[in-house]
C-alpha positions as CSV (number, residue, x, y, z in Angstrom):
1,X,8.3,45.2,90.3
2,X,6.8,46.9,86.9
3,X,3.7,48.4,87.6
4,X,2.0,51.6,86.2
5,X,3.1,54.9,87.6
6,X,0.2,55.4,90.3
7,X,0.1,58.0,92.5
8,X,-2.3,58.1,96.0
9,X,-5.1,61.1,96.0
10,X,-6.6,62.7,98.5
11,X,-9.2,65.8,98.3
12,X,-6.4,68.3,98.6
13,X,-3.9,67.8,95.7
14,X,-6.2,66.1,92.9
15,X,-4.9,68.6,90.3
16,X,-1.2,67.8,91.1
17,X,-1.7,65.0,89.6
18,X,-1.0,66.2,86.3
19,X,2.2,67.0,87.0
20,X,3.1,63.3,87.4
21,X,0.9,61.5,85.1
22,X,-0.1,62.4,81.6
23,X,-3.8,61.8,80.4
24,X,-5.4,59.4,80.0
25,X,-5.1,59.1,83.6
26,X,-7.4,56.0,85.1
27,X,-9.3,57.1,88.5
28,X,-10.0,53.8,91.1
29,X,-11.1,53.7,94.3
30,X,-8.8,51.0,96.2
31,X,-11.6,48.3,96.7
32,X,-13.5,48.6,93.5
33,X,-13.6,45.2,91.5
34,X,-15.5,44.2,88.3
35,X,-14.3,47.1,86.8
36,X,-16.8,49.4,89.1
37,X,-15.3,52.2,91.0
38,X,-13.0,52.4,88.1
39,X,-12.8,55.4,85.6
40,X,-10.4,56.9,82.5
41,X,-10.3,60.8,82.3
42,X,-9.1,62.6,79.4
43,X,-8.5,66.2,80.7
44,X,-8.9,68.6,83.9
45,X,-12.9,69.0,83.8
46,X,-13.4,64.9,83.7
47,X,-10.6,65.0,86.6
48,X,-12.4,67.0,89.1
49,X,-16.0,65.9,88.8
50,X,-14.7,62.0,88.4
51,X,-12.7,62.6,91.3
52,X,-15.0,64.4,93.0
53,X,-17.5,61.6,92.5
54,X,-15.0,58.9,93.5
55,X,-14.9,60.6,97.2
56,X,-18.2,60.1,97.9
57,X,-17.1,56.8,98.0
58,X,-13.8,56.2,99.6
59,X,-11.1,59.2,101.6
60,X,-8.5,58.3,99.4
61,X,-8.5,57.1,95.1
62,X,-5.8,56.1,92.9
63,X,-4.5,57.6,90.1
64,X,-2.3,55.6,87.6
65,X,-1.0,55.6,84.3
66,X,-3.4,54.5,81.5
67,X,-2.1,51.7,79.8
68,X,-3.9,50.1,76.8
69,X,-4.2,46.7,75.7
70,X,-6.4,44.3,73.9
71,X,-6.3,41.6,76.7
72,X,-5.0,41.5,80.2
73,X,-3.1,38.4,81.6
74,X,-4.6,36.3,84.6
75,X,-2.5,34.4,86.0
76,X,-3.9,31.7,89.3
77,X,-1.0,31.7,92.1
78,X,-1.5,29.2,95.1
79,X,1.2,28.9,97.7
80,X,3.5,30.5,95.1
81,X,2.6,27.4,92.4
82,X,1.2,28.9,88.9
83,X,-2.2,27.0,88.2
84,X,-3.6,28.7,84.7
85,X,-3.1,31.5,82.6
86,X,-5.7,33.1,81.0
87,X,-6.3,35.8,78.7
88,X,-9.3,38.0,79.9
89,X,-10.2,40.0,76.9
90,X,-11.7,43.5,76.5
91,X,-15.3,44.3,76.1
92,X,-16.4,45.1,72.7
93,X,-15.5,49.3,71.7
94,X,-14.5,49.6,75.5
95,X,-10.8,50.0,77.7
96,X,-12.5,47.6,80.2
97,X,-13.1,44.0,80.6
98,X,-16.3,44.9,81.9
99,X,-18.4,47.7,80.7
100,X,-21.2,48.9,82.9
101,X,-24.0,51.3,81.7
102,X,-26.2,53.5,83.4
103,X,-29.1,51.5,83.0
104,X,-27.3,49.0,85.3
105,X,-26.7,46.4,82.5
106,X,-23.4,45.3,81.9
107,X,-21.5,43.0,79.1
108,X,-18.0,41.8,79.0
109,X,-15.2,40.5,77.1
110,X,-14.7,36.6,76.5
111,X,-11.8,34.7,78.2
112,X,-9.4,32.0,77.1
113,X,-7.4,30.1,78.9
114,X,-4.0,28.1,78.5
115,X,-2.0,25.4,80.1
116,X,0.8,27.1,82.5
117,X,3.5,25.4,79.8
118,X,2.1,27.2,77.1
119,X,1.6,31.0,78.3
120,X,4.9,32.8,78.1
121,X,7.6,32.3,81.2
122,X,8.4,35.3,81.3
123,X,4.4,36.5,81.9
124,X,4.1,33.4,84.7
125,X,7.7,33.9,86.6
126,X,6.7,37.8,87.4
127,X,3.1,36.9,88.0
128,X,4.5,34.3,91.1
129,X,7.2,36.6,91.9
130,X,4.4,39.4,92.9
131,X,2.1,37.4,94.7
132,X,4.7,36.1,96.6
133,X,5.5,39.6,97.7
134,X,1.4,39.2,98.9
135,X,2.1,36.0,100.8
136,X,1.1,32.5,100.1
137,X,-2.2,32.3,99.7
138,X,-4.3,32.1,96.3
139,X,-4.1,34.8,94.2
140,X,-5.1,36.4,90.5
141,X,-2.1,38.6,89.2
142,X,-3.1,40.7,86.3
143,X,-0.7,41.9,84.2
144,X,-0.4,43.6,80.7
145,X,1.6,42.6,78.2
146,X,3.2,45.7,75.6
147,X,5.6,46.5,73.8
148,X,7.6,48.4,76.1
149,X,7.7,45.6,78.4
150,X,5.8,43.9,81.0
151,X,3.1,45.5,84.2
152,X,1.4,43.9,87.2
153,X,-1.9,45.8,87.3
154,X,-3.5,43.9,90.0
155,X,-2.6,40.9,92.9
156,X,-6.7,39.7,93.7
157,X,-6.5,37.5,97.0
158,X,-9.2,34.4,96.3
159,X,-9.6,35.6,92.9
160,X,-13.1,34.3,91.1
161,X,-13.0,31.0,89.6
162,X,-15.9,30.2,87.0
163,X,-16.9,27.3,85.2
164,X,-15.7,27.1,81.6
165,X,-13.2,30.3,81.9
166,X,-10.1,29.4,84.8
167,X,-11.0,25.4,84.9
168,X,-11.0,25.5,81.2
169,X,-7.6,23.7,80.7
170,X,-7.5,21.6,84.2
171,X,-11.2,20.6,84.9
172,X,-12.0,19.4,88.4
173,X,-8.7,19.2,89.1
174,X,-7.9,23.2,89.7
175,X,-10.6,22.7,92.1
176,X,-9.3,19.6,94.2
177,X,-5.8,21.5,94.5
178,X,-7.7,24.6,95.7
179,X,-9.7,22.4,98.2
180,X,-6.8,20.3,99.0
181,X,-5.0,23.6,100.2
182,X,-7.9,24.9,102.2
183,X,-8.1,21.4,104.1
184,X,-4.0,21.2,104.4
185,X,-4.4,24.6,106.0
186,X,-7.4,24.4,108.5
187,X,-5.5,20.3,109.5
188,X,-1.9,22.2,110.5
189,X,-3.9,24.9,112.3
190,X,-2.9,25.2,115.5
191,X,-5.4,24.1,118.2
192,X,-6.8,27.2,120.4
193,X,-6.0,26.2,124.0
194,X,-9.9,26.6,125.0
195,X,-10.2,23.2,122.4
196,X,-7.8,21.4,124.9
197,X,-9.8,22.0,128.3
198,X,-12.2,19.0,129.7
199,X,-16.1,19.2,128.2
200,X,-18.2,19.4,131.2
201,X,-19.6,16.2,130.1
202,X,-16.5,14.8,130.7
203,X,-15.8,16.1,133.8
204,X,-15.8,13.9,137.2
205,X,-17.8,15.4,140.0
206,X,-16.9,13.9,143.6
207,X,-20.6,13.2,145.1
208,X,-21.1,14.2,149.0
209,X,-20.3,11.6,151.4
210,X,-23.5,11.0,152.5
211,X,-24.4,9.4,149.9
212,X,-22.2,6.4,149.9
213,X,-23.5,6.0,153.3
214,X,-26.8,6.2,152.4
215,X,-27.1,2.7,151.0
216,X,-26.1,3.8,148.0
217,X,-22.7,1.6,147.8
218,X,-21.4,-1.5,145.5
219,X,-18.4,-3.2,146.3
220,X,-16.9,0.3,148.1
221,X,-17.4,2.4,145.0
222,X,-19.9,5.2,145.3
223,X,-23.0,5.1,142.9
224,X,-25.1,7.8,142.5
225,X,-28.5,8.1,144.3
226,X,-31.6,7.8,142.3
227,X,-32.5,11.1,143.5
228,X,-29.3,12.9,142.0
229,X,-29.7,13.7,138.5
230,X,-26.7,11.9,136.2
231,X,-24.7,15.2,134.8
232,X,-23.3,12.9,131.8
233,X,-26.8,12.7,130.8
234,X,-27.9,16.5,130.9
235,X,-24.8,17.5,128.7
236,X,-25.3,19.1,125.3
């Protein structure tokens, strides 16, 4: 599978890295998203304090091979099925899609999105062949597209979905296949063995003996007493 050279950091060997990957080098913690938790350093200074900064927030960050382009590929995998392509372009002057300032503002690029038929194979085959190394679930495989070939960047499980950008090309209908997935699933789930016992509402409790032969009888079957509370009727 083509992905960028990456290499795992922990606080101990952060300058080794350079040994590995040439700068840029991008700096991510492993659950960032939105392009937060996510830096580029240029040289050994911007390493250490980036880094440094990036363990305050997680044990272990990611190192990996900066690789440039004016758009990344999105591609929607469910149960190994492509469902649209998009291009998810970068932010104006910035390597990101998203570009967060200190102020706590943020802009981003604009997307466009394509029928499945239209985006190149070659970009939808690997983008269904590395989710399906995931599992079978719904995913967002981002790749880059260069001229030295091909990378995943990214497998997202239950990727975002946002009116006007992913639905762009299939309308209401990306959503009734997502849905209609989520129902197939939850119908073929196996029932827990708890579902399969008796509610106590529905449960038969013998009544002494006594009170059949308290007057209390029609036609040989046992009714209850009007003293004896009905349990049928105090279940919730």
């Amino acid at each position: 599978m083509p992905t960028p050279k990456t290499v795992i950091l922990d606080k101990g060997r952060v300058q080794a890295v350079e040994q590995e990957i040439a700068y840029p080098i991008v700096l991510k913690i492993p659950d960032g998203s939105f392009s937060r938790g996510v830096v580029k350093v240029n040289k050994r200074s911007e390493l250490l304090d980036e880094a440094a900064r990036l363990f305050k927030e997680s044990d272990l960050i990611l190192a990996q091979q900066y690789i440039y382009t004016q758009f990344d590929w999105r591609i929607g995998v469910l149960r190994g099925e492509a469902l649209f392509a998009c291009h998810y372009l970068m932010a104006d002057g910035h390597w990101q899609i998203v570009k967060h300032d200190s102020s706590g503002t943020y802009r981003e690029g604009s997307a466009e999105t394509f029928a499945i038929e239209k985006a190149p194979p070659e970009i939808v085959h690997l983008a269904v062949k590395a989710a399906g190394l995931i599992g079978d679930g719904f995913y967002g495989v981002d790749l880059k597209q260069t001229p030295d070939g091909i990378y995943v960047m990214e497998v997202n499980d239950n990727p975002n979905v946002e009116i006007g950008d992913e639905d762009a090309v299939l309308g209401d209908e990306l959503y009734r296949r997502i849905l209609g997935e989520f129902v197939r699933r939850l119908e073929e789930r196996p029932v827990p063995a708890a579902a399969l016992l008796p509610s106590v509402a529905d449960t038969v409790v013998p009544l002494p003996t006594s009170a059949a032969s308290n007057g209390n009888s029609t036609n040989g079957h046992e009714t209850v007493p009007s003293n004896v509370t009905r349990l049928r009727d105090t279940a919730t």
